[in-house]
C-alpha positions, 0 to 999 in steps of 0.5 A: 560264685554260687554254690554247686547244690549239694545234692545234685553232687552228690547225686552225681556221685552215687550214680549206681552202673547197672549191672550186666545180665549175662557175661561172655568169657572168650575161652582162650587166653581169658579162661585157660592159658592156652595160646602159648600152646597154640601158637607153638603148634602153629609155627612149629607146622608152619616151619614145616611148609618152608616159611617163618613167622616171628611168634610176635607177628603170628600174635598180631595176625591170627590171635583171636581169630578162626581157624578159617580165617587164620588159613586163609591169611597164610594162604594169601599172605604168605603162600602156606597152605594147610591140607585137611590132612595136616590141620587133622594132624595140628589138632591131634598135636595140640590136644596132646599138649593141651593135657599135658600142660594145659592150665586154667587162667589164675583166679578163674576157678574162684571167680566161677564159684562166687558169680552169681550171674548168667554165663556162656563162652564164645570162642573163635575155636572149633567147639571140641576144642573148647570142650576139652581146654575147660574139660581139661581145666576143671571149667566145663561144667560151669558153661555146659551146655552155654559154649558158642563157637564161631563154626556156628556163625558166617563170620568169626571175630572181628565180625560182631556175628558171634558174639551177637549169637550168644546174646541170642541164644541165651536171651539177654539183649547185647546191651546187657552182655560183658564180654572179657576178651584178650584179643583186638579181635575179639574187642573189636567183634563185641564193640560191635556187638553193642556190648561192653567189653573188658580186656584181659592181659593175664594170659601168659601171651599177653604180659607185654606192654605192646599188646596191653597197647593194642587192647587199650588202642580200641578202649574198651570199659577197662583193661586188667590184668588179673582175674579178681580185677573184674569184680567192680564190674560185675 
């Protein structure tokens, strides 16, 4: 049997990846730990409408997702209606706990004073809620004024149209974005995009092996568990 050319081996070997031009951080569960906080809002209120959601199934629905559609699923499935009223009341709540008790994702601070690439955030939240979780977190000054919210967009994640918004934006074509999600949602929005995407379990909803199951389901580039895992891909 022939040989295999050493050079074509080793040309095969050193393939080089090309590296991204912007990376897309979603905000919550991937720069600051902030979904155990939400969802303990969310289902605290929705008690209050007479209705219980086990938090894993709240998880499933509505991680990653817009407040609009959020709404509307607890609308249409489950017959709990939020008035502007109450979700001004939801908000005044959860801003109150976030600085309390809000705290930035382990190795995050690090990561943003060593990266030497282009950043902005999309994030399915209301964008003064995201100015306040990275005020609050010591991040806001790394992405300001680079912070996209799906109120900017007709459609929020799964839908690729924030993401893509971003892209935009800061003038860096999709197929040269990152993208580093926690959420099938979110996944989804950026697979779409025509982007690359790495999920992220070290948020503190997301240590279980069902949802690392649920990110690994879509395959995106890689899937990790801590924050210095992104450096090969950066």
């Amino acid at each position: 049997m022939a040989d295999t050319p050493a050079g074509n081996l080793q040309s095969a070997q050193l393939q080089t990846r090309e590296r991204p031009r912007l990376v897309i951080f979603d905000c919550d569960g991937v720069l600051v730990d902030s979904e155990p906080l939400s969802f303990q809002v969310l289902s605290q209120n929705i008690a209050l409408k007479g209705a219980s959601i086990p938090m894993e199934d709240c998880y499933r629905l509505f991680l990653g997702k817009s407040l609009t559609t959020t709404t509307e699923i607890l609308s249409r499935e489950f017959n709990v209606e939020f008035s502007d009223a109450d979700l001004d009341s939801m908000r005044i709540q959860l801003f109150s706990l976030y600085r309390r008790e809000l705290r930035p994702i382990p190795g995050i601070a690090a990561l943003m004073q060593n990266l030497d690439l282009p950043v902005c955030v999309a994030s399915s939240s209301q964008l003064e809620r995201i100015r306040l979780s990275l005020e609050v977190t010591g991040l806001r000054a790394n992405f300001e004024p680079n912070i996209f919210s799906a109120t900017m967009v007709a459609n929020g994640k799964p839908a690729p149209d924030l993401f893509l918004h971003a892209a935009q934006e800061m003038g860096v074509n999709p197929r040269h974005c990152l993208v580093i999600e926690d959420s099938p949602a979110g996944i989804e929005a950026a697979q779409r995009a025509g982007m690359t995407v790495v999920g992220f379990t070290g948020g503190g909803h997301a240590q279980t092996d069902s949802h690392r199951l649920s990110l690994e389901a879509l395959s995106p580039k890689a899937v990790i568990a801590k924050i210095s895992e992104l450096s090969p891909f950066l």
